[in-house]
FIDRENBA-420389 format. One line per 5 residues: number of its first residue (from 1); their letters; for each residue x, y negated, z negated of N, C-alpha, C. Coordinates in nm, 4 decimals. Example, Ala and Ser with C-alpha at 12.3 -4.5 7.8 and 13.67 -1.06 7.14 Angstrom:
FIDRENBA-420389
1 = AS = 1.3190,0.5690,-0.7800,1.2300,0.4500,-0.7800,1.3200,0.3300,-0.7800 | 1.2850,0.2250,-0.7080,1.3670,0.1060,-0.7140,1.2900,-0.0030,-0.7870
This chain:
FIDRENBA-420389
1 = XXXXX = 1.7836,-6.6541,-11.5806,1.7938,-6.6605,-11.4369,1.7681,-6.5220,-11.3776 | 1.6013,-6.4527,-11.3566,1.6082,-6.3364,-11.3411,1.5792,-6.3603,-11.1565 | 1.6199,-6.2764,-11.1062,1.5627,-6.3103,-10.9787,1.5217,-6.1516,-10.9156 | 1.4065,-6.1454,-10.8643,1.3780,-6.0248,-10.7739,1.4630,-5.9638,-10.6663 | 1.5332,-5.8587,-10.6243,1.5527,-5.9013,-10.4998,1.5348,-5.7525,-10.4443
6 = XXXXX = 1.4395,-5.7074,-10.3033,1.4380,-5.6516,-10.2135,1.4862,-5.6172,-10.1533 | 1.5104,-5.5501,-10.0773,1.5950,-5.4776,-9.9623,1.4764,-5.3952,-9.8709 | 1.5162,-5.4203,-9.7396,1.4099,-5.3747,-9.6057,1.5217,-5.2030,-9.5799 | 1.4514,-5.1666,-9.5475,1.4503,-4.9838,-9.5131,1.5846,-4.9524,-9.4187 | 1.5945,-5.1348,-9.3121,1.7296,-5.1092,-9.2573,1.8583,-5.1424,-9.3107
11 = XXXXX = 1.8599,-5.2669,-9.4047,1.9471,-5.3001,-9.5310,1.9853,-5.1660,-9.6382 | 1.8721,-5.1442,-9.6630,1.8790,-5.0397,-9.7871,1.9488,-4.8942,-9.7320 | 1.9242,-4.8466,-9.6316,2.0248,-4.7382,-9.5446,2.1306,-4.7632,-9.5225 | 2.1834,-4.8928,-9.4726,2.2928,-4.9526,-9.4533,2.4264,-4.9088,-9.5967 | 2.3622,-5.0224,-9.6904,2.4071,-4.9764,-9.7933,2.4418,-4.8705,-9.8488
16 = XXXXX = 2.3384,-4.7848,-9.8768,2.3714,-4.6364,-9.9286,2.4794,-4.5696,-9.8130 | 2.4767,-4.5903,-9.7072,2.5429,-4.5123,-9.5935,2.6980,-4.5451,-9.6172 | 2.7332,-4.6888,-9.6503,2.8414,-4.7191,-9.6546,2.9389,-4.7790,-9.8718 | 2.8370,-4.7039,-9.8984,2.8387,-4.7504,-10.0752,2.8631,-4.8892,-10.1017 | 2.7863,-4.9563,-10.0528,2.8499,-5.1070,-10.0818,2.7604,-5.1851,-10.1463
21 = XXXXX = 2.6872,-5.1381,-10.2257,2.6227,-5.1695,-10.3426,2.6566,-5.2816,-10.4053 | 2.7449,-5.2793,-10.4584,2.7807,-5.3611,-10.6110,2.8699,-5.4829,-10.4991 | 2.9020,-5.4655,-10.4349,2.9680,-5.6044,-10.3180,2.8430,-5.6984,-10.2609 | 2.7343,-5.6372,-10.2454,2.6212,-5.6689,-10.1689,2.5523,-5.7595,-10.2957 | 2.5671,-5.6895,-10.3802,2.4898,-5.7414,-10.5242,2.5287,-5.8041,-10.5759
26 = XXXXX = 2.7321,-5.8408,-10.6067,2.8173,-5.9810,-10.6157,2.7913,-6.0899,-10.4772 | 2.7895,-6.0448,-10.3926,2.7441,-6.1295,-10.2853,2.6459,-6.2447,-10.2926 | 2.4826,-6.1789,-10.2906,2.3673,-6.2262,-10.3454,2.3667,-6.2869,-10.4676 | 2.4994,-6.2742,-10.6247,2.5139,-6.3600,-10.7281,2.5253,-6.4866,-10.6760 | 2.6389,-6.4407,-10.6171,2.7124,-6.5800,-10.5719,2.6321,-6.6492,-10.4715
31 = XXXXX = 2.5420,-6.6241,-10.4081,2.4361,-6.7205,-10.2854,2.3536,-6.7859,-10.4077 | 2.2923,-6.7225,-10.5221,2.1904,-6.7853,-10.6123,2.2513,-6.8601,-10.6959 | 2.4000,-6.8760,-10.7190,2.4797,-6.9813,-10.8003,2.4647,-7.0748,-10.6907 | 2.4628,-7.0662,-10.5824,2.5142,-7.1672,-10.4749,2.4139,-7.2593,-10.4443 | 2.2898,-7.1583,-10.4156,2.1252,-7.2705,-10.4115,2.0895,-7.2911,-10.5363
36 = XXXXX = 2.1851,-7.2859,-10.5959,2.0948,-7.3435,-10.7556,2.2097,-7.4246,-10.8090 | 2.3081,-7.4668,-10.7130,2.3801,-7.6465,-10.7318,2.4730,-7.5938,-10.7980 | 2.5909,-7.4860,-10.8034,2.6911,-7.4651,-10.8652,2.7963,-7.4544,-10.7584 | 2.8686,-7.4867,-10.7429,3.0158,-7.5436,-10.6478,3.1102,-7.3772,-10.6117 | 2.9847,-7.2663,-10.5456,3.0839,-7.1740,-10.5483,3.1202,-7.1411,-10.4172
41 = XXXXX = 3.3013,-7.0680,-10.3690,3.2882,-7.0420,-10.2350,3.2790,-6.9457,-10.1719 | 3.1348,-6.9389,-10.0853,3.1273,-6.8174,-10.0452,3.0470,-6.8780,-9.9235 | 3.0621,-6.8009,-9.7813,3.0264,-6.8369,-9.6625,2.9028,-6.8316,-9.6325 | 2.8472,-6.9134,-9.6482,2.7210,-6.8911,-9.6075,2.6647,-7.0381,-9.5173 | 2.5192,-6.9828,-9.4222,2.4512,-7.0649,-9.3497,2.3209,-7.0003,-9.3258
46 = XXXXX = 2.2664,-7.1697,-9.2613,2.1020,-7.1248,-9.2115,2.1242,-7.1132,-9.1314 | 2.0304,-6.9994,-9.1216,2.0030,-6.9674,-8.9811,1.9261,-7.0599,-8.8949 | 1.8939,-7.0350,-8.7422,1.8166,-7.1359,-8.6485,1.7599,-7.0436,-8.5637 | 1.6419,-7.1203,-8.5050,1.5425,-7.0691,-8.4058,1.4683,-6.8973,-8.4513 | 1.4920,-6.8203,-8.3818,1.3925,-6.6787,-8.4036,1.4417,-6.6308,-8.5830
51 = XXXXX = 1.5462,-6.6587,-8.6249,1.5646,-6.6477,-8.7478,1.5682,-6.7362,-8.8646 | 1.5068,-6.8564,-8.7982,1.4617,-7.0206,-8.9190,1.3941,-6.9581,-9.0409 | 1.4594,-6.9955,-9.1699,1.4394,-7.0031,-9.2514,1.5063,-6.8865,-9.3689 | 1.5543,-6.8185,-9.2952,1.6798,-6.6960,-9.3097,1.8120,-6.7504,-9.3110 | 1.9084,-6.7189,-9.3842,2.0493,-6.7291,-9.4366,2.1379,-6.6021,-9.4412
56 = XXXXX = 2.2370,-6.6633,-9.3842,2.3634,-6.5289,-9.3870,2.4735,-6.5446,-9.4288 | 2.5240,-6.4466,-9.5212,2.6213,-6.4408,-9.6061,2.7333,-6.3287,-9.5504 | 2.8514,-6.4211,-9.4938,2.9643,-6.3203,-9.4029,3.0629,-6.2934,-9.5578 | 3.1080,-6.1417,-9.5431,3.1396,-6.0868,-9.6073,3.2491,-5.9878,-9.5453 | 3.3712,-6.0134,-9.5179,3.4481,-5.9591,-9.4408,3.4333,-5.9651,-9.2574
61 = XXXXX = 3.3583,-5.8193,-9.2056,3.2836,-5.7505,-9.1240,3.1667,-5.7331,-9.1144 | 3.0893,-5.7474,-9.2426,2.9683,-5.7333,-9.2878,2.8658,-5.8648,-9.3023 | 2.8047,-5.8470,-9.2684,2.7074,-5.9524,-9.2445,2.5426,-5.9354,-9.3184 | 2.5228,-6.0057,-9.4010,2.4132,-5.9953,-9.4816,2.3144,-6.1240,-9.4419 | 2.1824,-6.0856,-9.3957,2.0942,-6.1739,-9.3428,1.9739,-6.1758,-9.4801
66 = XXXXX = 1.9117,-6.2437,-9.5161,1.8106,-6.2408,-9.6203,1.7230,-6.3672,-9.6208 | 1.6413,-6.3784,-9.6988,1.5094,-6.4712,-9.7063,1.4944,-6.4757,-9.8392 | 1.5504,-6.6540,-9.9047,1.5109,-6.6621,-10.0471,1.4283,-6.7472,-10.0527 | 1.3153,-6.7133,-10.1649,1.1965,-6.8247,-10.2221,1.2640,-6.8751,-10.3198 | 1.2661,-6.9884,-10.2876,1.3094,-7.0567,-10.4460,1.2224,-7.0376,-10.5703
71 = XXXXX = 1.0812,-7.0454,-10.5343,0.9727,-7.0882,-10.6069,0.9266,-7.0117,-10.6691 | 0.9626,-6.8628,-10.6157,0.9407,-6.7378,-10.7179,1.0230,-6.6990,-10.7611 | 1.1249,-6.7318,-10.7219,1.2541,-6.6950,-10.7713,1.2757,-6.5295,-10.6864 | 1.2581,-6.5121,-10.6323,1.2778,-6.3550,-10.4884,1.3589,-6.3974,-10.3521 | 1.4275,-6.2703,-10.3381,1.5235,-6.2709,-10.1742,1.4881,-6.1021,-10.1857
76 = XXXXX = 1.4414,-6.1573,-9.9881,1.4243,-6.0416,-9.9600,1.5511,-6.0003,-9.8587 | 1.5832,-5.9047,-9.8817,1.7059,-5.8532,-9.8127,1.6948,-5.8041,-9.6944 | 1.7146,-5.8817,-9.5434,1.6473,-5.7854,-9.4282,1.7036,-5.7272,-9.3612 | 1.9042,-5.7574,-9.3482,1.9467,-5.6878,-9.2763,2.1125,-5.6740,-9.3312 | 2.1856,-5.5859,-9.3422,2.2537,-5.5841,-9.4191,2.3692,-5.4466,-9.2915
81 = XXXXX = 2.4827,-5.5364,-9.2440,2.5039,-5.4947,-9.0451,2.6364,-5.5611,-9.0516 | 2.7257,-5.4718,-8.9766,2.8441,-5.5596,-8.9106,2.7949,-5.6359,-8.8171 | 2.9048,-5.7238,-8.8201,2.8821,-5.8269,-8.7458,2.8609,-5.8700,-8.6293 | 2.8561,-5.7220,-8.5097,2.7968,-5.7108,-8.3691,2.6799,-5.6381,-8.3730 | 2.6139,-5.5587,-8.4968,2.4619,-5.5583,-8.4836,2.3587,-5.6005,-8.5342
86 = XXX = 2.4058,-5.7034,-8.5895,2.3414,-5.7563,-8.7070,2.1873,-5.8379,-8.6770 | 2.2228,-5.8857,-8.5837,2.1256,-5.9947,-8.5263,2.0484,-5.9002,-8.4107 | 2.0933,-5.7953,-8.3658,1.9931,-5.7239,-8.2393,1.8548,-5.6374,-8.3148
């Protein structure tokens, strides 16, 4: 179960700025157990309208927005934001 995963320039600053690495990276485990039919709980939803086809994974305060292909098996990581800037 190898999966790619990306991070965009504003995610990836995010992270390093606040060391939250290895939370971000248990996070994203647990979303790919979840679309791949394993019963785990962790908050997540689709997104709608200007962000269709994007999913977010609430994590305290923190709010992780991303884009997974099933078909290649890749998520790209696009925004990685508390939860009042996440979406601007």
């Amino acid at each position: 179960m190898n999966w790619n995963i990306e991070y965009s320039k504003r995610a990836n600053d995010f992270i390093e700025e606040h060391g939250i690495r290895e939370r971000v990276r248990e996070s994203i485990k647990n979303f790919i157990l979840k679309i791949t039919g394993l019963n785990i709980n962790i908050d997540v939803k689709k997104l709608k309208g200007e962000w269709a086809g994007y999913y977010r994974i609430r994590k305290g305060k923190i709010r992780i927005i991303l884009n997974p292909s099933i078909e290649s098996k890749s998520i790209f990581v696009d925004v990685v934001d508390f939860r009042g800037n996440v979406y601007k």
